[in-house]
C-alpha positions, 0 to 999 in steps of 0.5 A: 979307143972307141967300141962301137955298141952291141946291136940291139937283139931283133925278134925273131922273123915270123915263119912264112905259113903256106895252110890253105885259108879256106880251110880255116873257119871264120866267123862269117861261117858261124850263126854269129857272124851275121850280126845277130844279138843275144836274145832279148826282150821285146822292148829292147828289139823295138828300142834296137829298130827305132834305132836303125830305122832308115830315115825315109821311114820316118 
């Protein structure tokens, strides 16, 4: 007599959620969200632009 094996449990399903996306804040709507660093020294933002110098501005 064979018995088959007991399926393993699966996760549950994720419910579906119909929310309004828009009227969720992301981070492209804060001042953080455009790249923008801490604050820093002088010698770092110079450091920062030598390195993101494009290089036709050589």
């Amino acid at each position: 007599m064979s018995t088959a094996p007991e399926p393993e449990p699966r996760a549950p399903k994720q419910a579906l959620v119909f929310d309004d996306p828009l009227d969720q804040q992301t981070s492209d709507d804060t001042d953080r969200g455009w790249g923008e660093r801490p604050e820093g020294d002088s010698a770092a933002d110079l450091k920062r632009f030598l390195d993101e110098k494009p290089p036709h501005h050589l």
